[in-house]
Z-matrix of the N, CA and C atoms (Angstrom, degrees):
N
C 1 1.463
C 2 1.530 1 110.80
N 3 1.210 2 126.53 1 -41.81
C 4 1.555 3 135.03 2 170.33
C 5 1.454 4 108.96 3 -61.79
N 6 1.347 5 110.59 4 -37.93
C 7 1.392 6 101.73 5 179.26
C 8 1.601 7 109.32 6 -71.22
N 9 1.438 8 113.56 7 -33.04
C 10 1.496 9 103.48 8 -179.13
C 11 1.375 10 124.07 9 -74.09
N 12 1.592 11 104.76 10 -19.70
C 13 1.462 12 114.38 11 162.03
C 14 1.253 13 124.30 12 -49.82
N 15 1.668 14 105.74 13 -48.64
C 16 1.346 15 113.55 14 -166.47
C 17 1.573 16 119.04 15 -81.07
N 18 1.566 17 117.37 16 -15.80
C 19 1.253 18 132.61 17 170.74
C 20 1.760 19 98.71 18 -75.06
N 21 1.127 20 120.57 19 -31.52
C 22 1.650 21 123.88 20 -175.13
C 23 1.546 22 93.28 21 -63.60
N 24 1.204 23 106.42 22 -79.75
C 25 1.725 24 117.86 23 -166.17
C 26 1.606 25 100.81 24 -40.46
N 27 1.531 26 135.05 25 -33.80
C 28 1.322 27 130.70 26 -125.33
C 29 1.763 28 87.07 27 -106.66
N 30 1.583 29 106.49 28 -31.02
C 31 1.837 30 124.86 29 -157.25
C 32 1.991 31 74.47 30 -86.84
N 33 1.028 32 118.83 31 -58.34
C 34 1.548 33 115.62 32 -173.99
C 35 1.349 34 126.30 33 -38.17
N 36 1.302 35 107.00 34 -41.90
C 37 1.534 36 120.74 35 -157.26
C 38 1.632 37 91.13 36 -94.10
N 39 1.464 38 108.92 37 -30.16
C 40 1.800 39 107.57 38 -171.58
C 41 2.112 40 96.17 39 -73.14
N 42 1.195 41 106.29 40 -37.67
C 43 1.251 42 101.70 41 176.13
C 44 1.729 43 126.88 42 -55.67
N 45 1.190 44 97.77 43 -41.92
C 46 1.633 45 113.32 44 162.98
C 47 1.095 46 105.82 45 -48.66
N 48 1.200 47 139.11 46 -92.17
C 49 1.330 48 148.20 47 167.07
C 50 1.453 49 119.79 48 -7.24
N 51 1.468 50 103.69 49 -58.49
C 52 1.602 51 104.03 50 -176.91
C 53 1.712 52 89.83 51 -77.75
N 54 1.024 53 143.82 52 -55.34
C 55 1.476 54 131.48 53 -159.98
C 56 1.703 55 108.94 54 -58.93
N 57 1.447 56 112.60 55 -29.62
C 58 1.643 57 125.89 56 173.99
C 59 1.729 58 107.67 57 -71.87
N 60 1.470 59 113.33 58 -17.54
C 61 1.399 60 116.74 59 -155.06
C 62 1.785 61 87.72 60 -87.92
N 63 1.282 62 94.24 61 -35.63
C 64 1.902 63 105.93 62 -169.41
C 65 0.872 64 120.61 63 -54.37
N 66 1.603 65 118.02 64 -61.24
C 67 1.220 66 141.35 65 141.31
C 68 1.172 67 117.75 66 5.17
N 69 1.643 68 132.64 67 -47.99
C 70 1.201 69 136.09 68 -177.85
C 71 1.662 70 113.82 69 -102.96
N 72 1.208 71 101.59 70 56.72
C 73 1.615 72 106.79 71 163.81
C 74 1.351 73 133.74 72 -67.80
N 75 0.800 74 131.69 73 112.76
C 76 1.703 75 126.91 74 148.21
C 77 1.672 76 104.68 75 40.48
N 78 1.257 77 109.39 76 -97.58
C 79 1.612 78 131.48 77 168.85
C 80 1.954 79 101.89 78 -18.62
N 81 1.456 80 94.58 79 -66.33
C 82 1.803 81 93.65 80 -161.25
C 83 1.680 82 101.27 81 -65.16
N 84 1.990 83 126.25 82 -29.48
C 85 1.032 84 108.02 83 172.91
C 86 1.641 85 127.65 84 -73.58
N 87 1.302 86 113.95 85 -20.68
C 88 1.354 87 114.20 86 166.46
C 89 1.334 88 125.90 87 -64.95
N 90 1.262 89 97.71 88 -22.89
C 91 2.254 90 103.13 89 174.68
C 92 1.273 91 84.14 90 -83.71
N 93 1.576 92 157.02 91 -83.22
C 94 1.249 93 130.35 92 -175.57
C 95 1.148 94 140.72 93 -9.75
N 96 1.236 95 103.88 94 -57.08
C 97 1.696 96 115.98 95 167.18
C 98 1.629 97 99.34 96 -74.97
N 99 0.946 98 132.52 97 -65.72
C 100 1.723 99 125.29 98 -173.65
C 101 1.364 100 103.48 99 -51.98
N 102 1.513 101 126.43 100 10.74
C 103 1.525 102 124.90 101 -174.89
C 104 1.706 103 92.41 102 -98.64
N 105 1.785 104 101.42 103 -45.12
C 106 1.553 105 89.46 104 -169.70
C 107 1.258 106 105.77 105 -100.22
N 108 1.100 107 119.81 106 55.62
C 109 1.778 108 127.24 107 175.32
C 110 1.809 109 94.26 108 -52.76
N 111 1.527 110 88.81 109 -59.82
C 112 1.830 111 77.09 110 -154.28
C 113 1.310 112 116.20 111 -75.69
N 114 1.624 113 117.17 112 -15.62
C 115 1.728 114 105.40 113 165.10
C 116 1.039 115 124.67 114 -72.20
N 117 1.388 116 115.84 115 -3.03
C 118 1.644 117 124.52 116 -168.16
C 119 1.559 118 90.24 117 -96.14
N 120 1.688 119 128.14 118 -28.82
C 121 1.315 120 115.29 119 176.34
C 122 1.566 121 110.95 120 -87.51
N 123 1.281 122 101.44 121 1.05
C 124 1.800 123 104.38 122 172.07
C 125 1.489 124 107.44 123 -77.06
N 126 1.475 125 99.29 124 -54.75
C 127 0.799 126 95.35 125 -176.29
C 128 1.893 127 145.73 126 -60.96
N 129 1.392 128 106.76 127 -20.83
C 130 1.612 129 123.25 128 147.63
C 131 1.457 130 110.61 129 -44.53
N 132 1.306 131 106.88 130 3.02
C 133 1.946 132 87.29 131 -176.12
C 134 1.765 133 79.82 132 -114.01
N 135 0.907 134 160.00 133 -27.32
C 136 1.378 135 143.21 134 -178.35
C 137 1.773 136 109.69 135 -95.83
N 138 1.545 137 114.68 136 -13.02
C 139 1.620 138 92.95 137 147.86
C 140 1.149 139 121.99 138 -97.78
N 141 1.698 140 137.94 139 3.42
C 142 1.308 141 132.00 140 160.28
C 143 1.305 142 105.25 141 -81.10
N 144 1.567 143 137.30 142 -15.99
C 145 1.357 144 124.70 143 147.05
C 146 1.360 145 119.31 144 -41.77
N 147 0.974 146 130.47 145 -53.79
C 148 1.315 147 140.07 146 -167.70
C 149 1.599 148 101.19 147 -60.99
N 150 1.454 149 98.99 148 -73.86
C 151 1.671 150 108.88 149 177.89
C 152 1.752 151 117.76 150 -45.12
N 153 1.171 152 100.34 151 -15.85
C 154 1.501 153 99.75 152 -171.81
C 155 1.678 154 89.91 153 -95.78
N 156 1.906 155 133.81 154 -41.22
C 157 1.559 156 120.86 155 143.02
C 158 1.219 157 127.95 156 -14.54
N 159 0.867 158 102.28 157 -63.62
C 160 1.842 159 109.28 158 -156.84
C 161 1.573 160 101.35 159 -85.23
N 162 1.365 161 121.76 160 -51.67
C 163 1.551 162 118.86 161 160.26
C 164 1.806 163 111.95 162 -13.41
N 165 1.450 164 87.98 163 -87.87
C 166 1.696 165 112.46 164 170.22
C 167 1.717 166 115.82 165 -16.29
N 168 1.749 167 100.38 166 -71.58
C 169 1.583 168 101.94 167 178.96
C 170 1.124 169 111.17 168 -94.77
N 171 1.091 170 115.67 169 36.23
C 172 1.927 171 121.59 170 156.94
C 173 1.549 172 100.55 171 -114.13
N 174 1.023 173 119.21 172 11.44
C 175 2.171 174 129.86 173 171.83
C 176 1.532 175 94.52 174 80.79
N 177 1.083 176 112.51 175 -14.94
C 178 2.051 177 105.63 176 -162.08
C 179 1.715 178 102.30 177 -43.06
N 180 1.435 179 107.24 178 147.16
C 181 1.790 180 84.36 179 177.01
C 182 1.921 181 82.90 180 -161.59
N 183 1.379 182 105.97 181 48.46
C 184 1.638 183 113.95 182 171.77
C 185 1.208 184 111.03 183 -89.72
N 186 1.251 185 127.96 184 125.15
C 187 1.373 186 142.60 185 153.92
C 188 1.596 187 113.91 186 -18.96
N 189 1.430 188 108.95 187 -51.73
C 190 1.591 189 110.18 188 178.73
C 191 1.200 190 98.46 189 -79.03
N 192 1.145 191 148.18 190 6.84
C 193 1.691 192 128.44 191 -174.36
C 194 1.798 193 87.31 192 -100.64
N 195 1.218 194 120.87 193 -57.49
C 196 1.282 195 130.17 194 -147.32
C 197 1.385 196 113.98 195 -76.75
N 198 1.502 197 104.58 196 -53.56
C 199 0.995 198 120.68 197 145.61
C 200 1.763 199 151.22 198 -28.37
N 201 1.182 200 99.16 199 -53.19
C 202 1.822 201 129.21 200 149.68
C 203 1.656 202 92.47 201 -30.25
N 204 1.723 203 85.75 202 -93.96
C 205 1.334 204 116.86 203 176.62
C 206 1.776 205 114.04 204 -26.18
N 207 0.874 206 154.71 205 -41.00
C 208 1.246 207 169.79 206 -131.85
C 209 1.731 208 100.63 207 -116.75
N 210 1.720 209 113.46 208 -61.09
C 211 1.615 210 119.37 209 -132.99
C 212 2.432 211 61.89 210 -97.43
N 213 0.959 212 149.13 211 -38.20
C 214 1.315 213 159.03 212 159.78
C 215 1.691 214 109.64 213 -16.00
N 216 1.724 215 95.08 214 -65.04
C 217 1.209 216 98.87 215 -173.07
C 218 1.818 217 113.01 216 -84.56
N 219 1.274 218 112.60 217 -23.68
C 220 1.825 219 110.37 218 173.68
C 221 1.487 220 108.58 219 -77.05
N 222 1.611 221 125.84 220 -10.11
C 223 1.024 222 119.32 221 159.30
C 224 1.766 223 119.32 222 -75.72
N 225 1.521 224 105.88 223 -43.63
C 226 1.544 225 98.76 224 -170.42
C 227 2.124 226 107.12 225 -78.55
N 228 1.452 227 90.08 226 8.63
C 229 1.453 228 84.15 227 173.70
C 230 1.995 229 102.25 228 -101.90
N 231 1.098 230 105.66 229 -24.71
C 232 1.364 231 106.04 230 -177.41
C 233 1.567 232 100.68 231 -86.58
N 234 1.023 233 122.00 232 6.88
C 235 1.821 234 114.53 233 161.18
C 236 1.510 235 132.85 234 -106.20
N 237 1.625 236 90.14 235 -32.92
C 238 1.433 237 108.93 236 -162.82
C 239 1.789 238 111.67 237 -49.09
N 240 1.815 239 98.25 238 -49.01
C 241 1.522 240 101.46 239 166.98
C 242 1.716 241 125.41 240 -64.55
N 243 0.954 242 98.59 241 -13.26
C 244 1.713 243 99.09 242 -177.84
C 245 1.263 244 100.02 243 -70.38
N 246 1.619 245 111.33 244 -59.88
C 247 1.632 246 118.16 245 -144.97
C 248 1.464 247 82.16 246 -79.31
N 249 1.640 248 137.98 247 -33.32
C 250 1.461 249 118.75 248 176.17
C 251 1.760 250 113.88 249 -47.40
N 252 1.384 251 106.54 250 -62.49
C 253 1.852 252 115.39 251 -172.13
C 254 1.923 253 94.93 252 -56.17
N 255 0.926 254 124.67 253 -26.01
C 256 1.740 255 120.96 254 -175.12
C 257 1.580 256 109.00 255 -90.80
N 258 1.125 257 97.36 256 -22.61
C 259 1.894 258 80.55 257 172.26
C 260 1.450 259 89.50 258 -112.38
N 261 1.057 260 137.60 259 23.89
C 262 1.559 261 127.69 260 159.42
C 263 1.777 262 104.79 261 75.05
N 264 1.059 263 125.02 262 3.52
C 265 1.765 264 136.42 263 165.77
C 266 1.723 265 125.14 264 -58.92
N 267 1.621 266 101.40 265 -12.78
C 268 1.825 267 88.60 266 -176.60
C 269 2.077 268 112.13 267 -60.52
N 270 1.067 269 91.23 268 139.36
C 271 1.628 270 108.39 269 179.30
C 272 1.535 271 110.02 270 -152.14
N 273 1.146 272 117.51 271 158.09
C 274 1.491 273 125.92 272 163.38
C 275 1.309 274 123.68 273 -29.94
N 276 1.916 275 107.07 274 -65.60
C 277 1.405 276 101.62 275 167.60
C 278 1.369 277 129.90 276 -49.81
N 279 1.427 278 132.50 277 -24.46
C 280 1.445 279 132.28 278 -153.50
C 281 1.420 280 90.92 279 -100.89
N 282 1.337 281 123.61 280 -20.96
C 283 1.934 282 122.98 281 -171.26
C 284 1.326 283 103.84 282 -82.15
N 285 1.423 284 123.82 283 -36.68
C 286 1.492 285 142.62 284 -167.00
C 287 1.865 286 100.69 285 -84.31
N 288 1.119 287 107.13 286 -34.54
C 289 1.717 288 109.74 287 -169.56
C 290 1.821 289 98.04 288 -93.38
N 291 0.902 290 112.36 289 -42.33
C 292 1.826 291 115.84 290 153.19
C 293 1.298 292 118.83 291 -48.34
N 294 1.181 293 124.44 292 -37.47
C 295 1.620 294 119.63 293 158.00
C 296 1.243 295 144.24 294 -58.16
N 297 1.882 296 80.20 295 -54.67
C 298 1.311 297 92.16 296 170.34
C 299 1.610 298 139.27 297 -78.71
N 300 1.598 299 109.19 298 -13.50
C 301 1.203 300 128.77 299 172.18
C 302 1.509 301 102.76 300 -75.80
N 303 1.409 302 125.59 301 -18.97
C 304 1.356 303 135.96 302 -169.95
C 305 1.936 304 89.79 303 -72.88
N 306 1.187 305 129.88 304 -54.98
C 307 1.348 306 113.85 305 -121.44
C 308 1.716 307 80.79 306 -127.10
N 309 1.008 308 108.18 307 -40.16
C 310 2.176 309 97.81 308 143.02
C 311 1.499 310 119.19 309 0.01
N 312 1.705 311 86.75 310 -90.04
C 313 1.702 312 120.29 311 178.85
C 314 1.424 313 111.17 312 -30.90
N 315 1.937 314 86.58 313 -71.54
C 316 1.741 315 96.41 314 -159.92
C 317 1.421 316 110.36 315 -72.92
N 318 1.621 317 102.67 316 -13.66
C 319 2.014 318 92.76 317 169.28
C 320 1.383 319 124.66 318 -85.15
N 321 1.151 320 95.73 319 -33.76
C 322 1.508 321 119.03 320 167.28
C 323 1.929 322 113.98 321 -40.07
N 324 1.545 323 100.57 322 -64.23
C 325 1.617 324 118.57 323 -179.64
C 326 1.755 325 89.51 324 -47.91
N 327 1.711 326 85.39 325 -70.05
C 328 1.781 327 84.31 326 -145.43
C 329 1.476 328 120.55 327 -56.81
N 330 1.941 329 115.95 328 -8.48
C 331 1.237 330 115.68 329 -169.00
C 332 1.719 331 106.62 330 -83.99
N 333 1.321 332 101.85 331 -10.87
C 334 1.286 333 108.04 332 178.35
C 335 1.819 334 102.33 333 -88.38
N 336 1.123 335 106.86 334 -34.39
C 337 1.865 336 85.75 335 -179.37
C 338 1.448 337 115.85 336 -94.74
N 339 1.410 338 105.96 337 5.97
C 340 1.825 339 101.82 338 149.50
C 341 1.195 340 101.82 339 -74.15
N 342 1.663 341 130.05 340 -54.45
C 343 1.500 342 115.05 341 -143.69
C 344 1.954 343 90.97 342 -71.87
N 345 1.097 344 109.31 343 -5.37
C 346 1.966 345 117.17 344 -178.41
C 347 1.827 346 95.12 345 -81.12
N 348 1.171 347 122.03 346 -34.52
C 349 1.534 348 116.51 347 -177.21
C 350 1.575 349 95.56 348 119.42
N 351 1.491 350 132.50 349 -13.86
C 352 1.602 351 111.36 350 -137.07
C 353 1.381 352 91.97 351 -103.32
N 354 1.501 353 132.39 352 -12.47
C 355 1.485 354 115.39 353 149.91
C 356 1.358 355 126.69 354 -139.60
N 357 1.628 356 133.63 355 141.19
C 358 1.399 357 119.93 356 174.28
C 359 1.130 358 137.82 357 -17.40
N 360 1.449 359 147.93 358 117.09
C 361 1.544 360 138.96 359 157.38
C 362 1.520 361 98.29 360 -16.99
N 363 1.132 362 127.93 361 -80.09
C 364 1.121 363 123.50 362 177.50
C 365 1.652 364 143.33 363 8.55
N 366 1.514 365 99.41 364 -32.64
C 367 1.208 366 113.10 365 -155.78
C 368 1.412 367 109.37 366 -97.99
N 369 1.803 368 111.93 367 -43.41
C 370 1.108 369 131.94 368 153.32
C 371 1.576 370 130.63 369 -55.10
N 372 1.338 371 99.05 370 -30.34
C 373 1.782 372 94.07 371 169.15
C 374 1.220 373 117.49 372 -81.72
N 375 1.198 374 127.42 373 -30.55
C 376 1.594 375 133.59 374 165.38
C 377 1.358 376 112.14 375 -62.39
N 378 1.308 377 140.34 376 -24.40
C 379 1.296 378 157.31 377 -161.07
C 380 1.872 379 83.12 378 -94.11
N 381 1.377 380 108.64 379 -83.06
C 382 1.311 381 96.55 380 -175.37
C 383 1.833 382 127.21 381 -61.11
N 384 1.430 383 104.71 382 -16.41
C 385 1.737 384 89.73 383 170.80
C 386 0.994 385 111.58 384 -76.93
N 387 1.611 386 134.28 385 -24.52
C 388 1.400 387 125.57 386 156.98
C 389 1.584 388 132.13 387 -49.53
N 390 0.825 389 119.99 388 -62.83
C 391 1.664 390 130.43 389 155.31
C 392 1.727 391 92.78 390 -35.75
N 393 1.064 392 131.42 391 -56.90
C 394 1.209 393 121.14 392 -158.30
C 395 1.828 394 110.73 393 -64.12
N 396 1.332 395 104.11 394 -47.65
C 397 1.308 396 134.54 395 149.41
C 398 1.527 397 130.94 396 0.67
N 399 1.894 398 88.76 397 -73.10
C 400 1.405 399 114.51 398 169.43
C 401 1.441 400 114.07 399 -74.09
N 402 1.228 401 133.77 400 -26.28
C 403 1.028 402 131.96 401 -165.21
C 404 1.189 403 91.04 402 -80.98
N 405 1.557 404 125.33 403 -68.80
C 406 1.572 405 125.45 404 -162.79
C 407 1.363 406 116.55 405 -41.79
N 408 1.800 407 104.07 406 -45.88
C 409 1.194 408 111.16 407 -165.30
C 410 1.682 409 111.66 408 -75.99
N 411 1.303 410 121.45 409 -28.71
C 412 1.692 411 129.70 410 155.64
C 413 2.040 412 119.92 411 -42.66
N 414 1.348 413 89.00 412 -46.05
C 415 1.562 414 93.01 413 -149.91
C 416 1.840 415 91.73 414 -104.66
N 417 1.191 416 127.64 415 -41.80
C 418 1.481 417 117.15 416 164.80
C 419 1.421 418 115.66 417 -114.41
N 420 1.234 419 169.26 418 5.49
C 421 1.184 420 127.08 419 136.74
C 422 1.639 421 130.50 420 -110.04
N 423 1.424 422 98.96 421 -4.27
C 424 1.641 423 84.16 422 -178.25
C 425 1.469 424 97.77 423 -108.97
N 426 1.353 425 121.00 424 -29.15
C 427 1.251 426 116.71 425 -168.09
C 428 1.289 427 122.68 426 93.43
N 429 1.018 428 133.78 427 14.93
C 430 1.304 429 157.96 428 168.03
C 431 1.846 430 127.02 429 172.46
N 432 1.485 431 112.04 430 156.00
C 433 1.333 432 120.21 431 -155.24
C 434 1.819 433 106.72 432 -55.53
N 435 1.085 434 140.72 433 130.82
C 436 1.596 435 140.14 434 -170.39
C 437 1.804 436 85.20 435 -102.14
N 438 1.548 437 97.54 436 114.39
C 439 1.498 438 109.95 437 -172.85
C 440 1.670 439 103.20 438 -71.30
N 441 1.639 440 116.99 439 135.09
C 442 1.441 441 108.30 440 163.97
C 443 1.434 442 119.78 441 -150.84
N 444 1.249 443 106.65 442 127.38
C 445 1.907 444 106.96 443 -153.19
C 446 1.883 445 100.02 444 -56.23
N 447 1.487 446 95.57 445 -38.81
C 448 1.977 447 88.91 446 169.11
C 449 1.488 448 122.00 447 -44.05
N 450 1.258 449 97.42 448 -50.56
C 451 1.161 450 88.59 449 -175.66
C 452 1.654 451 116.45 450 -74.61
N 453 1.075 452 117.65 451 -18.61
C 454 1.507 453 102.36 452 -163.76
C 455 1.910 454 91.03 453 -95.47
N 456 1.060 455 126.34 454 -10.85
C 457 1.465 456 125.97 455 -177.61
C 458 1.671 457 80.49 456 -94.98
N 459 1.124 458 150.32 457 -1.69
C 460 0.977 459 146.59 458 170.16
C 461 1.931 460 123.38 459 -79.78
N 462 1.179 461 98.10 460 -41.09
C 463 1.282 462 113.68 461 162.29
C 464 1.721 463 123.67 462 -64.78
N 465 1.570 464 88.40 463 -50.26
C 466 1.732 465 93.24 464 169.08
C 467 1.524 466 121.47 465 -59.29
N 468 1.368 467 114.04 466 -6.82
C 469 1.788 468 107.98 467 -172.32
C 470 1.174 469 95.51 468 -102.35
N 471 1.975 470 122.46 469 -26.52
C 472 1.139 471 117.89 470 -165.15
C 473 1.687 472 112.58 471 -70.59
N 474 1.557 473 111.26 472 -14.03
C 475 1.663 474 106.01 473 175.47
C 476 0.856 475 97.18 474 -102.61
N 477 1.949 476 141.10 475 -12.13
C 478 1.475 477 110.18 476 -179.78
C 479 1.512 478 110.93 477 -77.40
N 480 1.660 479 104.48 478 -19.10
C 481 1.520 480 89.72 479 171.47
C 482 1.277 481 129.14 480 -86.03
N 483 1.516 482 117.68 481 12.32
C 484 1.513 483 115.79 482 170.99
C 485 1.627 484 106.59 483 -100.27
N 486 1.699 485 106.07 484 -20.40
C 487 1.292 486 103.44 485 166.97
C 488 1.253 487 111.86 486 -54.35
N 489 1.274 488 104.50 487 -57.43
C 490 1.565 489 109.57 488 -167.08
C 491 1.668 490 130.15 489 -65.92
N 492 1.517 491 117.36 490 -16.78
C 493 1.051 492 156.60 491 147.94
C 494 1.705 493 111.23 492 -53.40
N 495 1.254 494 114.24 493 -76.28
C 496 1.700 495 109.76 494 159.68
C 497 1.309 496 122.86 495 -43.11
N 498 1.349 497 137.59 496 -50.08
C 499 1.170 498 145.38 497 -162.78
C 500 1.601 499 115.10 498 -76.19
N 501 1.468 500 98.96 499 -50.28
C 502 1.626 501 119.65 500 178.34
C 503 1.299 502 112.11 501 -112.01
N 504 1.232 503 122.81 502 62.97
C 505 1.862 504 116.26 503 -165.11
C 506 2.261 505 98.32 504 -76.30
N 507 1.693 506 74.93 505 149.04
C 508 1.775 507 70.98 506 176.74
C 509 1.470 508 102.29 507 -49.54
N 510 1.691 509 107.74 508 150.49
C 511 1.919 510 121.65 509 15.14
C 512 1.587 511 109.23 510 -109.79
N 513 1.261 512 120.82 511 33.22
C 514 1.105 513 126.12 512 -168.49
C 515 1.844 514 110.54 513 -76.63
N 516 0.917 515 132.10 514 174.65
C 517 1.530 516 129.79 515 -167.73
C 518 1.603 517 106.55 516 -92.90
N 519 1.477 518 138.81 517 -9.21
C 520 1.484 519 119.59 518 177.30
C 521 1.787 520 92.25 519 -90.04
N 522 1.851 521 102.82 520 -39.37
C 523 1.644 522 84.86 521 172.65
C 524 1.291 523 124.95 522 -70.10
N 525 0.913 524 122.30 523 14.43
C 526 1.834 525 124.46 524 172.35
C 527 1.433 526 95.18 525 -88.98
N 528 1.449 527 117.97 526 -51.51
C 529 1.438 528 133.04 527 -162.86
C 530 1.619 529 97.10 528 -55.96
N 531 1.261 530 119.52 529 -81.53
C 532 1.244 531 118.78 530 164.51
C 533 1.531 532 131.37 531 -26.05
N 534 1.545 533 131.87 532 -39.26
C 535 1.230 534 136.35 533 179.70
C 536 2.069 535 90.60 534 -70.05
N 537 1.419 536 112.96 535 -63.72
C 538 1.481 537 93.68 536 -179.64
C 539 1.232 538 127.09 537 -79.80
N 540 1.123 539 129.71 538 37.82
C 541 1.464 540 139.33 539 148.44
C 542 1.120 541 122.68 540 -103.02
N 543 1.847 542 116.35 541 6.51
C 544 1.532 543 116.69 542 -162.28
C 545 1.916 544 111.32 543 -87.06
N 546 1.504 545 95.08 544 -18.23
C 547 1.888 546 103.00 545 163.90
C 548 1.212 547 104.09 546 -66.78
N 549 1.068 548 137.53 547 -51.79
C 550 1.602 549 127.58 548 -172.49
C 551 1.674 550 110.14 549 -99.73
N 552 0.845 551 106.56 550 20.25
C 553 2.024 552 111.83 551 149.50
C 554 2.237 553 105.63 552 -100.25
N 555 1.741 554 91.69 553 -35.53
C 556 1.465 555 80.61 554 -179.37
C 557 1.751 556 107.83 555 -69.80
N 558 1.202 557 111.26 556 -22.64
C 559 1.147 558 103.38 557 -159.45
C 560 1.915 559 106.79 558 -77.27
N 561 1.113 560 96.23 559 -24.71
C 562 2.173 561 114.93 560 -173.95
C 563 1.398 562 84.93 561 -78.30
N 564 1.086 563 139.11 562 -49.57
C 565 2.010 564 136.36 563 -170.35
C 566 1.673 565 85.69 564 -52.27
N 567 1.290 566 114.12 565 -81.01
C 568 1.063 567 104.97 566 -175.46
C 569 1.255 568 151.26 567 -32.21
N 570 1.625 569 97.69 568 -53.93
C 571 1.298 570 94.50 569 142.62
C 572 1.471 571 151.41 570 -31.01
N 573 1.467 572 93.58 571 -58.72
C 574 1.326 573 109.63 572 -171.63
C 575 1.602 574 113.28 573 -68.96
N 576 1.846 575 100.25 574 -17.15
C 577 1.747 576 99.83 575 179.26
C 578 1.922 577 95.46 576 -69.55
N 579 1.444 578 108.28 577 -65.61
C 580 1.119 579 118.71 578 169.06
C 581 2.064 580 121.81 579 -2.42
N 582 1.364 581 93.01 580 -73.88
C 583 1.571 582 105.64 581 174.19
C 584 1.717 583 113.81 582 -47.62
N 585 1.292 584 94.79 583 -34.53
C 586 1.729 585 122.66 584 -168.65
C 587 1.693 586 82.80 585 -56.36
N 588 1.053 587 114.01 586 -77.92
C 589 1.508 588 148.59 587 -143.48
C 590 1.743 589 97.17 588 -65.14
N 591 1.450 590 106.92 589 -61.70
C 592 1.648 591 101.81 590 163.10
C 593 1.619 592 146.04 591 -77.13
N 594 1.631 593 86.64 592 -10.32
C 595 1.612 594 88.78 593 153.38
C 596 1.588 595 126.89 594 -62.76
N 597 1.506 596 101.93 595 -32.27
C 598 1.878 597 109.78 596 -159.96
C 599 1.022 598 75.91 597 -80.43
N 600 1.228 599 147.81 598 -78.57
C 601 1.381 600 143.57 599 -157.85
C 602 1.893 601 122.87 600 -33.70
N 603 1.513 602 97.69 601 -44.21
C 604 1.402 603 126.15 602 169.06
C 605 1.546 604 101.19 603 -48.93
N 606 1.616 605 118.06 604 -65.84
C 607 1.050 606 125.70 605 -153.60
C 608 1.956 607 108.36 606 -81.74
N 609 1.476 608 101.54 607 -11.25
C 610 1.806 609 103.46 608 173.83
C 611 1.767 610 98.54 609 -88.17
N 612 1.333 611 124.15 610 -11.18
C 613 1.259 612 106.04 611 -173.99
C 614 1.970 613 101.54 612 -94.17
């Protein structure tokens, strides 16, 4: 009688299993993956960081390499949020990994065309105390991101100047153009931390 028990419980539990096993068809793993469409397009911006590395210290310094590389990554940043809000996927993680794949790239690019000469250190540390900025100001004191059109028109200049940087790498004349415009990009970062800084303040009173 125990033994027939134990064949009962044993045929039961195998049924679970196979009915849980079903469950995982084909179909349900492709909506998984069609779930992380857009981190998977985030994620192309931290291996074209890389590729845009190794480019660099392999001497390559072609317009089509960098460039590619460059017009690649302002596309997978101009999708990633779409295809998130269209398959219904925006979350915390995917806003935070969009950032951070953001500032990867563009530190990544631009630290390489200082160590090239074609723009100030300068430009990149202001780039990253901003990012740094947002983060602090997201995750410890307000508790969420303090919206600021600087900053987000801030982001948009930060790939046109790696576009423009890829496309025209020194000594060509838009990268000249760009190197003397780099005082008045430091001066809009600033700003734009600034605005950052008096909104939260705005928003505790």
């Amino acid at each position: 009688m125990t033994d027939d028990l134990d064949d009962a419980i044993l045929c039961h539990e195998g049924s679970i299993v196979t009915e849980a096993a079903s469950d995982i068809t084909p179909a349900s793993r492709g909506f998984a993956i069609r779930s992380q469409a857009a981190n998977l397009l985030s994620a192309t911006r931290i291996a074209l960081a890389i590729l845009w590395l190794v480019a660099f210290a392999s001497g390559l310094n072609g317009a089509a390499v960098f460039g590619s590389i460059a017009i690649a990554a302002a596309i997978s940043d101009l999708l990633d949020g779409r295809v998130a809000r269209r398959m219904e996927t925006v979350g915390a993680f995917g806003k935070w990994f969009d950032s951070i794949a953001d500032i990867v790239f563009i530190l990544t690019a631009l630290g390489c065309e200082v160590w090239a000469g074609a723009i100030p250190i300068y430009i990149p540390i202001l780039i990253a105390l901003s990012f740094s900025q947002y983060a602090i100001d997201s995750m410890l004191l307000s508790g969420a991101p303090i919206k600021s059109r600087l900053g987000h028109f801030g982001g948009v200049i930060n790939f046109g100047i790696v576009i423009v940087l890829g496309l025209a790498p020194r000594p060509s004349f838009p990268a000249h153009i760009v190197r003397l415009l780099c005082p008045l990009l430091a001066i809009y970062y600033v700003t734009a931390m600034g605005e950052r800084m008096i909104g939260y303040f705005y928003r505790e009173d």
